[in-house]
C-alpha positions in Angstrom: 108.6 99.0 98.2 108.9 100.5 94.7 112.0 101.3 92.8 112.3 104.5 91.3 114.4 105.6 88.1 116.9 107.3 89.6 117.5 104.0 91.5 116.1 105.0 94.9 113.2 103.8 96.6 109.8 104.9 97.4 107.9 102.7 100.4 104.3 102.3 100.2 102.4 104.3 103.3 99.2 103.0 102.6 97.8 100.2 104.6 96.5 98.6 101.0 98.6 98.3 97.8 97.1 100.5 95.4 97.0 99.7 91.7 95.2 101.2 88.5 91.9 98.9 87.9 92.4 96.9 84.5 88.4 96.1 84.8 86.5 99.2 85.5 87.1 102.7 83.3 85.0 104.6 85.5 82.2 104.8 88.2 79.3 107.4 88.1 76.9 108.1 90.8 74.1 110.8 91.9 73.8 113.1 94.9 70.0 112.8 94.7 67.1 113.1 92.6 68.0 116.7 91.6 71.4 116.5 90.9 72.3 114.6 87.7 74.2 111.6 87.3 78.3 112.4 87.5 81.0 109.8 86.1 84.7 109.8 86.7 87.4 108.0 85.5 88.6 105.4 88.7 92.7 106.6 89.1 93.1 103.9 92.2 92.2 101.3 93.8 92.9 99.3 97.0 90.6 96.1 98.1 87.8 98.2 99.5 87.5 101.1 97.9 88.8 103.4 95.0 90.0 106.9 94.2 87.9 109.6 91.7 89.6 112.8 90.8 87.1 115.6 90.8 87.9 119.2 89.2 88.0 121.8 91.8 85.6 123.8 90.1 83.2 120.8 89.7 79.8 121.5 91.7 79.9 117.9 92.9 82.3 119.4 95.4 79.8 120.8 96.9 77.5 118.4 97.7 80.0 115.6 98.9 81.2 115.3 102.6 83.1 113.1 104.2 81.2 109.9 106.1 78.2 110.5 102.9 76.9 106.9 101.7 76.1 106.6 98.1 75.0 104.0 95.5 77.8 103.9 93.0 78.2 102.4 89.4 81.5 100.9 88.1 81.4 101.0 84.7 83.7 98.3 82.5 86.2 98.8 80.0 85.1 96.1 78.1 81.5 96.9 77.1 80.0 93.0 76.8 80.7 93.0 80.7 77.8 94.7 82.6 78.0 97.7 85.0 78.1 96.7 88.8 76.7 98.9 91.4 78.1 99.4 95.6 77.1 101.0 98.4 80.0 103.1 99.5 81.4 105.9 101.5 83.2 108.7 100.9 86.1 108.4 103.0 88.5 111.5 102.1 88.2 114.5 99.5 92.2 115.7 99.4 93.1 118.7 97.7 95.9 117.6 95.0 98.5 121.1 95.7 101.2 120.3 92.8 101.7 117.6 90.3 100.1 116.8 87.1 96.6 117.1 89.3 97.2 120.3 90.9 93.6 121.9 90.7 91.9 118.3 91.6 90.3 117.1 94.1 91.3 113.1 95.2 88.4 111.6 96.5 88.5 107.8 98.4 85.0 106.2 98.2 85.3 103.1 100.1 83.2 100.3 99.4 80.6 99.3 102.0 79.0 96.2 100.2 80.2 94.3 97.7 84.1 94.4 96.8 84.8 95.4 93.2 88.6 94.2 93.2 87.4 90.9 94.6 85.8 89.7 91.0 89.4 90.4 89.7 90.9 87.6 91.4 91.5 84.6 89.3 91.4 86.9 86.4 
């Protein structure tokens, strides 16, 4: 549960807590050969996968689908640590209606192999 300013609360409906990722700045990945690399800035992450927001008038858009498995990168903040790259699924492309994302796409790539948040514990 989370406390809000006004001194009400906000409960958590996710299954995973979500939290910004200190480590990783952003991930990039390619559709295939022909479509060139695209890199977003990682807005959340839970301990299998992560959430990208995509402009709706980005052509990635286009070419992702729900259930598609991909190779992506996560790029560090820190630029002596070196990128590491999943397999991973998209699991949900959610139209952001209103907020300071209206006119975004959230999309949840969940991470098949590997788990990026796992090489953040002990940190």
């Amino acid at each position: 549960m989370e406390k809000m300013e006004n001194g009400g609360h906000r409960f958590e409906r996710r299954s995973h807590p979500r939290r910004i990722l200190d480590r990783f700045f952003s991930v990039e990945f390619s559709i295939d050969r022909v479509f060139p690399i695209h890199q977003f800035r990682v807005r959340d992450v839970s301990p299998t996968g992560l959430g990208i927001l995509v402009n709706e008038n980005s052509a990635v858009l286009t070419h992702l689908k729900v259930g598609d498995v991909i190779e992506v990168r996560f790029n560090p903040k820190s630029p002596s640590d070196p990128p590491e790259s999943f397999r991973a699924e998209i699991s949900h492309i959610t139209r952001m209606k209103q907020g300071p994302y209206k006119g975004h796409y959230l999309v949840g790539i969940l991470v098949l192999e590997g788990n990026p948040d796992a090489h953040l514990q002990g940190r």
